[in-house]
DRENTORKOL-3810 file (N, C-alpha, C; in nm, 4 decimals):
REM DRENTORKOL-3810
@n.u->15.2025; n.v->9.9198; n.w->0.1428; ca.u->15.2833; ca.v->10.0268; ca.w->0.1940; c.u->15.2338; c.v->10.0729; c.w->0.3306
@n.u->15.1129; n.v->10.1038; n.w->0.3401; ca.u->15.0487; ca.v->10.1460; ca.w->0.4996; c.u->15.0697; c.v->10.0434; c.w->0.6120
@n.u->15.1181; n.v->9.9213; n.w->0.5519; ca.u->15.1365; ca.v->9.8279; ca.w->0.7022; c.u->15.3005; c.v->9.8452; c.w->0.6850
@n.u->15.3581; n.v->9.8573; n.w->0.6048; ca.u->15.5259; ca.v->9.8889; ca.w->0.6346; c.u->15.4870; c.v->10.0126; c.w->0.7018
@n.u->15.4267; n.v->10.1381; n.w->0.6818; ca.u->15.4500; ca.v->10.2466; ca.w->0.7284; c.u->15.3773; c.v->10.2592; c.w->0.8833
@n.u->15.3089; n.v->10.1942; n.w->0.9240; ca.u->15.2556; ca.v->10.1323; ca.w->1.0284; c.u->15.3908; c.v->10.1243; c.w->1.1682
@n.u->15.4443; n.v->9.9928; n.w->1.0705; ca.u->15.5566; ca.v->9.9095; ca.w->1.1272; c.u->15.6805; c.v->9.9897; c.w->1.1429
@n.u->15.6675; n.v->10.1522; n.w->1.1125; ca.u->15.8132; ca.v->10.2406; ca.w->1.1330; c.u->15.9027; c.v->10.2586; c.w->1.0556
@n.u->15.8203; n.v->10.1786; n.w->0.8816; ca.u->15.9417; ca.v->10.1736; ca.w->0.8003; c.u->16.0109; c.v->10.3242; c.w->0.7675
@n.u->16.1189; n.v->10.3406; n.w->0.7259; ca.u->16.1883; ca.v->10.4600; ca.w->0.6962; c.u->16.1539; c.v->10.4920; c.w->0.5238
@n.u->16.1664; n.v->10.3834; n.w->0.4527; ca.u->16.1357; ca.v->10.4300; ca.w->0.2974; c.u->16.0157; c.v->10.4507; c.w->0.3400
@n.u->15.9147; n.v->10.3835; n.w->0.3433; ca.u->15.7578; ca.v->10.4145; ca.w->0.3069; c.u->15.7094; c.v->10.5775; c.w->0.3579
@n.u->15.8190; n.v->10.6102; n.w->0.4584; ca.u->15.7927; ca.v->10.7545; ca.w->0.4820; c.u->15.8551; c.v->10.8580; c.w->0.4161
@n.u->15.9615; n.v->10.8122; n.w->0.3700; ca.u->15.9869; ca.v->10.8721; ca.w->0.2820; c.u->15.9655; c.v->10.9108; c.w->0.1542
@n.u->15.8915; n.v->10.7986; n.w->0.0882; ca.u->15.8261; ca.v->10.7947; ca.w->-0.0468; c.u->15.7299; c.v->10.8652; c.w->0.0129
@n.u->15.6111; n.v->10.8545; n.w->0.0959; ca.u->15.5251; ca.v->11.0097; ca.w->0.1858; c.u->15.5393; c.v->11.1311; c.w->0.1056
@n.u->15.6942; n.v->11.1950; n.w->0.1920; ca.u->15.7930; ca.v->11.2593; ca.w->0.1571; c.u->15.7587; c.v->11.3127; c.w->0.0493
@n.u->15.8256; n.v->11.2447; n.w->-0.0508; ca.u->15.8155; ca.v->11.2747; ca.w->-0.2057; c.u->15.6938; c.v->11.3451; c.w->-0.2529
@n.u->15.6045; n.v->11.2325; n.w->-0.2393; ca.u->15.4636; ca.v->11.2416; ca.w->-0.2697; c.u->15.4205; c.v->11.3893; c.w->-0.3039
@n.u->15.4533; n.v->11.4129; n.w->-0.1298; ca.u->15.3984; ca.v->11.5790; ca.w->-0.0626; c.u->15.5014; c.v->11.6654; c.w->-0.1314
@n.u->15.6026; n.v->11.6566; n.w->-0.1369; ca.u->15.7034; ca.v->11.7638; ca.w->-0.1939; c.u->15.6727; c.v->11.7531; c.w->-0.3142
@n.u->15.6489; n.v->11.6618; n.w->-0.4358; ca.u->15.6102; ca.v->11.6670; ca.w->-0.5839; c.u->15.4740; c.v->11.6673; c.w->-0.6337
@n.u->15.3861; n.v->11.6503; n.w->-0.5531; ca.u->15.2439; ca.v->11.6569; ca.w->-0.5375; c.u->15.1799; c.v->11.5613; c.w->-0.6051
@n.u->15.2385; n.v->11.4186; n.w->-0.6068; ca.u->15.1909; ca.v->11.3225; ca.w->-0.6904; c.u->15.0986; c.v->11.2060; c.w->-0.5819
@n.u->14.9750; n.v->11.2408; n.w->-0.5969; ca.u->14.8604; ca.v->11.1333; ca.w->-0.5780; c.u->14.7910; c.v->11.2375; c.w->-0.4470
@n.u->14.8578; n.v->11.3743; n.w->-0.4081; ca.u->14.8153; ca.v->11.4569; ca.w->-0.3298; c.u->14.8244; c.v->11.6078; c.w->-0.3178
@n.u->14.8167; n.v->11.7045; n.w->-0.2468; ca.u->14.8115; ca.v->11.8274; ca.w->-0.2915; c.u->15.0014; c.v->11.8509; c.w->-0.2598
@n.u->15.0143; n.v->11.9035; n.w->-0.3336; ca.u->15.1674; ca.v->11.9402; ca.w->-0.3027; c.u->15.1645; c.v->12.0267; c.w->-0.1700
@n.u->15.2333; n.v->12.0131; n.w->-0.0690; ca.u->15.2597; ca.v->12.0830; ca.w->0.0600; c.u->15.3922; c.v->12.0426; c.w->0.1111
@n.u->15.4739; n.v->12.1783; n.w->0.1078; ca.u->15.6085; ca.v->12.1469; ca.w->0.0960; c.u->15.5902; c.v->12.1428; c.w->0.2963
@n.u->15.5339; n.v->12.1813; n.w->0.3831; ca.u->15.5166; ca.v->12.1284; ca.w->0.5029; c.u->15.5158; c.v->12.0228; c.w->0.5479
@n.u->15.4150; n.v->11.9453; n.w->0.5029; ca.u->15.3915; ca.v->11.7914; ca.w->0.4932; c.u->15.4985; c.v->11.6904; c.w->0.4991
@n.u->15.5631; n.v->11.8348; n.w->0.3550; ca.u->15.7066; ca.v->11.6883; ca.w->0.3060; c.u->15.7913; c.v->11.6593; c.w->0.4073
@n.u->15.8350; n.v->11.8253; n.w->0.4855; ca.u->15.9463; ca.v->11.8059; ca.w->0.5599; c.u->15.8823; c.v->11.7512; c.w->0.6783
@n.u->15.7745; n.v->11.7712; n.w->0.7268; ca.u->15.7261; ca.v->11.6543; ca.w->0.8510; c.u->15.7516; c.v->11.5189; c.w->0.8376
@n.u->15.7191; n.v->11.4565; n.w->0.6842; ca.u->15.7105; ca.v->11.3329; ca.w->0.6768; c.u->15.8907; c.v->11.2541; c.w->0.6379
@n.u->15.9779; n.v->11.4116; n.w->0.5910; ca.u->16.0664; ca.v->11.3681; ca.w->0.5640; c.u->16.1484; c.v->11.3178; c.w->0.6810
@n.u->16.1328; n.v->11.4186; n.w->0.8372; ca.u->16.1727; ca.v->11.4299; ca.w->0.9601; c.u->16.1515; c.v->11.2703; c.w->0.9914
@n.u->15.9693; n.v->11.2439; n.w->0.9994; ca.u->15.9338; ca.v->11.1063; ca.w->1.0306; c.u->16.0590; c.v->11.0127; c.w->1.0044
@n.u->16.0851; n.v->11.0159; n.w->0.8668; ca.u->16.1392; ca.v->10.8950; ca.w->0.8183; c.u->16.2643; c.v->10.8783; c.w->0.8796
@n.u->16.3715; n.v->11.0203; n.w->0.8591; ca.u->16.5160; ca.v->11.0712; ca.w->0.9284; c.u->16.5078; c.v->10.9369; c.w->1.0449
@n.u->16.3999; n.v->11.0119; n.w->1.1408; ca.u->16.4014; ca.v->10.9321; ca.w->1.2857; c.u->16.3605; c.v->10.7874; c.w->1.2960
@n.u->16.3092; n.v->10.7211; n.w->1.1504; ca.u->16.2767; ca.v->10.5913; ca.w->1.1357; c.u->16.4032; c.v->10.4954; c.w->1.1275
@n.u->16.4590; n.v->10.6193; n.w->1.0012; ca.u->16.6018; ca.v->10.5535; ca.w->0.9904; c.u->16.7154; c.v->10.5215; c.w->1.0961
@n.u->16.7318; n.v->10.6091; n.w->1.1655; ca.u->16.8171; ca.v->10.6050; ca.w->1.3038; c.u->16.7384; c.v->10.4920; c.w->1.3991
@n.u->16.6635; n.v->10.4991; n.w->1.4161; ca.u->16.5855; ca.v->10.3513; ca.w->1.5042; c.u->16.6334; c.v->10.2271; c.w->1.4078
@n.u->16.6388; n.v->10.2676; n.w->1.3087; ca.u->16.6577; ca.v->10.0963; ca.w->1.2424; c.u->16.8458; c.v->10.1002; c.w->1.1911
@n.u->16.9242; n.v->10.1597; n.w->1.2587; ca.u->17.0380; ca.v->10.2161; ca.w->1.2483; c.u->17.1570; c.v->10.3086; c.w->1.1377
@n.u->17.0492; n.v->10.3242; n.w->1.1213; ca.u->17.0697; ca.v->10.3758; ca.w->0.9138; c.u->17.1356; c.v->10.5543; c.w->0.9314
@n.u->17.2013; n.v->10.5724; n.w->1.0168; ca.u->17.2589; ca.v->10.7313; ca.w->1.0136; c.u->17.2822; c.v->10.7973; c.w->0.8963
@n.u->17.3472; n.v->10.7445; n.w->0.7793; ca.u->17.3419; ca.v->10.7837; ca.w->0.6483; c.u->17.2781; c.v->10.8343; c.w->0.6140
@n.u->17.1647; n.v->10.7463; n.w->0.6095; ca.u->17.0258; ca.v->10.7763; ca.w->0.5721; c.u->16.9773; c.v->10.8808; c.w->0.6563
@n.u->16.9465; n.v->10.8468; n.w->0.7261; ca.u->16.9254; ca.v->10.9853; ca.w->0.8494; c.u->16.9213; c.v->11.0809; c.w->0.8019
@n.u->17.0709; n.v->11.1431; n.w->0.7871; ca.u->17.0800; ca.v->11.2453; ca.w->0.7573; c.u->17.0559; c.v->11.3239; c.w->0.6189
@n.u->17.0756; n.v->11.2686; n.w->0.5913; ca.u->16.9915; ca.v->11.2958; ca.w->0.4401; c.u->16.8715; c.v->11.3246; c.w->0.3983
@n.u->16.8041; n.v->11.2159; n.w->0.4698; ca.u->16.6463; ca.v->11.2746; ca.w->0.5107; c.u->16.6500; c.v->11.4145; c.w->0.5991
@n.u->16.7164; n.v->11.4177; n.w->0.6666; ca.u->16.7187; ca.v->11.5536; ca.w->0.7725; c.u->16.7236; c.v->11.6353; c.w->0.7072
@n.u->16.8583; n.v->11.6670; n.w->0.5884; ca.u->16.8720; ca.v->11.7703; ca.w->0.4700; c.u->16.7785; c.v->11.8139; c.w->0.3738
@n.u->16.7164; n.v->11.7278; n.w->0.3560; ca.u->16.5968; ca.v->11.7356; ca.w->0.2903; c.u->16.4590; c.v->11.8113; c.w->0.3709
@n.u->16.4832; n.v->11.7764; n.w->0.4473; ca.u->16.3492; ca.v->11.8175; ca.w->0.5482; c.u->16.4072; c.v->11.9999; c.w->0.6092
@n.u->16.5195; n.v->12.0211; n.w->0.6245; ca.u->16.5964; ca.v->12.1353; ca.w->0.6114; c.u->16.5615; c.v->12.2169; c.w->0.5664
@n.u->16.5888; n.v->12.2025; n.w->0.4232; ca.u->16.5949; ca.v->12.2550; ca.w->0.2742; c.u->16.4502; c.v->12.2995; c.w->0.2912
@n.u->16.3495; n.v->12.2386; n.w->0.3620; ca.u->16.2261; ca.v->12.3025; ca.w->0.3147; c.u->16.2182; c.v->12.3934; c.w->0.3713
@n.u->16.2021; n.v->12.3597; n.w->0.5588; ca.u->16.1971; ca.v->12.4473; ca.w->0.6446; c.u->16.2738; c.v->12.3946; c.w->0.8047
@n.u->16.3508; n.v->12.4260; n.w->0.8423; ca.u->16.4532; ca.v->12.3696; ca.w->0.9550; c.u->16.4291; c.v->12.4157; c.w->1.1106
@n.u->16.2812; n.v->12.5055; n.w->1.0993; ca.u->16.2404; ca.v->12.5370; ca.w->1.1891; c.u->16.1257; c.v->12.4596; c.w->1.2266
@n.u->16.0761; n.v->12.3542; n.w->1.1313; ca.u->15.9533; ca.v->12.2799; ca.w->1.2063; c.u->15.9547; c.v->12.1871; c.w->1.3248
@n.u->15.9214; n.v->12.1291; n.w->1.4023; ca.u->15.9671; ca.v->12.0511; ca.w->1.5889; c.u->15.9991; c.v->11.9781; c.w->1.5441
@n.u->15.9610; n.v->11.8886; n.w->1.4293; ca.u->15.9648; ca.v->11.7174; ca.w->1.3962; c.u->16.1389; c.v->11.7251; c.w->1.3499
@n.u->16.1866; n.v->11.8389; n.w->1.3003; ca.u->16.2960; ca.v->11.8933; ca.w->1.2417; c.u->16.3885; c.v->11.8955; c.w->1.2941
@n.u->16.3879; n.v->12.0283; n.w->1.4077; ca.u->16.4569; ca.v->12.0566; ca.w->1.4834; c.u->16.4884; c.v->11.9118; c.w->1.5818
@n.u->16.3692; n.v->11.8076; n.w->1.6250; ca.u->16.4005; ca.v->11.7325; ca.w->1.7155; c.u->16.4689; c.v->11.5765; c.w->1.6493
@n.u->16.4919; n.v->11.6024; n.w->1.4855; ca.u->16.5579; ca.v->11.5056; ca.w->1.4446; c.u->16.6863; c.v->11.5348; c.w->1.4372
@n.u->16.7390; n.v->11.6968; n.w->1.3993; ca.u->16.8743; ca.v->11.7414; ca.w->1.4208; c.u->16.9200; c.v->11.7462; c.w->1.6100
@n.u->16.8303; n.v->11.7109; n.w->1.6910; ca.u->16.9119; ca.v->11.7010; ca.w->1.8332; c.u->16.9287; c.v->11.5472; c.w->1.8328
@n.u->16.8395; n.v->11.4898; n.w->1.8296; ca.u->16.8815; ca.v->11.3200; ca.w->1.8033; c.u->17.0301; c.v->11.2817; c.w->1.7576
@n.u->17.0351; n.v->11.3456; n.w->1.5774; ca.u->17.1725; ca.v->11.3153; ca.w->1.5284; c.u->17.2834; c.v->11.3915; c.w->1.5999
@n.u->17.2487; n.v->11.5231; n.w->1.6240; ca.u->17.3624; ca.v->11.6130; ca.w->1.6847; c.u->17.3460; c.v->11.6269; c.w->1.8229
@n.u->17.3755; n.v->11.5714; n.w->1.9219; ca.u->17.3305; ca.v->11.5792; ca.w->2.0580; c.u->17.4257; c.v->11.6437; c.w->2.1342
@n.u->17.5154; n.v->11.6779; n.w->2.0821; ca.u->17.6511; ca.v->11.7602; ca.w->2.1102; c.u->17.6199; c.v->11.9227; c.w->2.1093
@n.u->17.4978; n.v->11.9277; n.w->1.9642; ca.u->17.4925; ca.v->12.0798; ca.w->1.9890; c.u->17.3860; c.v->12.1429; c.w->1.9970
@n.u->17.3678; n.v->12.2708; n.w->2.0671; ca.u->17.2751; ca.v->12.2884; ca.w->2.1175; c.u->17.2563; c.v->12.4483; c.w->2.0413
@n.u->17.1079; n.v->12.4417; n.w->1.9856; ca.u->17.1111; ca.v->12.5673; ca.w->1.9538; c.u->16.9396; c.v->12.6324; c.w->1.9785
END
């Protein structure tokens, strides 16, 4: 998994994600999650996966929609709006 996640994969950061949001194999930190969930959002869009994207984005939202990794994955997808 660390050389996919290396390589930019979008799941392996997302399973991260999980990890940190359910606290399985680490301390639960719902911060973490949405950083790592953001990571992945922007992994996905590099590897053209918008679907995905956004979904990860919602997720990373839901925690906290004010973190940079956050905010700078919702200007990526939404570049139209500015807030």
């Amino acid at each position: 998994m660390f050389a996919r996640l290396k390589a930019g994969d979008g799941d392996s950061s997302y399973n991260i994600a999980q990890m940190y949001q359910n606290g399985f194999g680490v301390p639960q930190t719902k911060l973490a999650a949405a950083e790592w969930y953001a990571k992945a959002g922007a992994q996905y869009l590099r590897q053209g996966l918008r679907e995905v994207s956004l979904s990860a984005l919602e997720r990373a939202e839901a925690i906290d929609p004010k973190i940079p990794d956050v905010v700078a994955l919702r200007a990526q997808l939404f570049p139209q709006i500015k807030k």
